[in-house]
C-alpha positions, 0 to 999 in steps of 0.5 A: 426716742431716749431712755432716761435714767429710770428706763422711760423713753423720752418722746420729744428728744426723739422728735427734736432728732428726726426733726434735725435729719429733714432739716440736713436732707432740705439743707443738702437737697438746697446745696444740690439745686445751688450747685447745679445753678452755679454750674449753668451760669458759669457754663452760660458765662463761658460759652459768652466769653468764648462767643464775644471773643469772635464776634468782630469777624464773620467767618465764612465757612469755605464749604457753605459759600465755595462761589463767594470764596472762589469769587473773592480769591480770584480777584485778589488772586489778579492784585497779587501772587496767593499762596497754595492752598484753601484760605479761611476767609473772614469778614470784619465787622468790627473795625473799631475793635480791631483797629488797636492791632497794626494788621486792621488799623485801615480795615473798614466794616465788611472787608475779607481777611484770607487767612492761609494758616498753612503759608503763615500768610493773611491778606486784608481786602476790600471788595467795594474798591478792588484793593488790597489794604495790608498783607501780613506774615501771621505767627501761629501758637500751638493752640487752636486760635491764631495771633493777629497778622504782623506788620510786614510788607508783601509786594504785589503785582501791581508793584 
């Protein structure tokens, strides 16, 4: 309520006013909810980006299949010399995408990469065939994710 200039109050500016406040409350309350909705689909879109980003190999965890990575390191182990220590291994699954970098331009669908991070090394082979289609000198960042293999040439056992 106002007073006017004669001392009465003015009921409708009174009103006019409260009316004004639910509208800011409903208006924040609106901005709140959008917020919140941005917010879940920009997370909703991350975790996406970073999911896609991955989805080429299927990364065989070392602890949850130990007799399918020590079966496939022993029969690479006979093609050619391995380097110390316990190898990430993934499986690509697709060689379409990957075939743009230089390391995966012969891989096929289902071949294992053993990645040895601590020897710098990774080595591309195919299981169905006994071979080995490329190994590589790898060039790892200071981040958490490793580079393709570079295009280098390690002789085998067979050589």
């Amino acid at each position: 309520m106002t007073v006017t200039s004669s001392g009465t109050q003015n009921k409708d500016s009174a009103q006019i006013f409260h009316g004004n406040e639910k509208r800011s409350w409903r208006s924040l309350k609106l901005l709140a909810w959008v917020l919140v909705v941005a917010l879940l689909v920009g997370g909703g879109v991350y975790v996406k980006r970073l999911t896609d980003e991955n989805k080429n190999f299927k990364k065989v965890i070392a602890s949850s299949a130990p007799k399918k990575v020590n079966k496939i390191v022993d029969k690479v182990g006979k093609l050619m010399e391995l380097p110390k220590g316990n190898p990430s291994l993934l499986i690509v699954e697709d060689k379409k995408v990957l075939k743009e970098q230089p390391f995966f331009s012969k891989s096929e669908n289902g071949d294992v990469v053993l990645i040895y991070t601590e020897a710098k090394q990774a080595i591309l082979y195919r299981e169905s065939n006994n071979k080995i289609i490329n190994a590589a000198s790898l060039i790892i960042e200071n981040t958490t994710t490793t580079t393709a293999p570079a295009a280098t040439t390690t002789k085998t056992k067979n050589e």
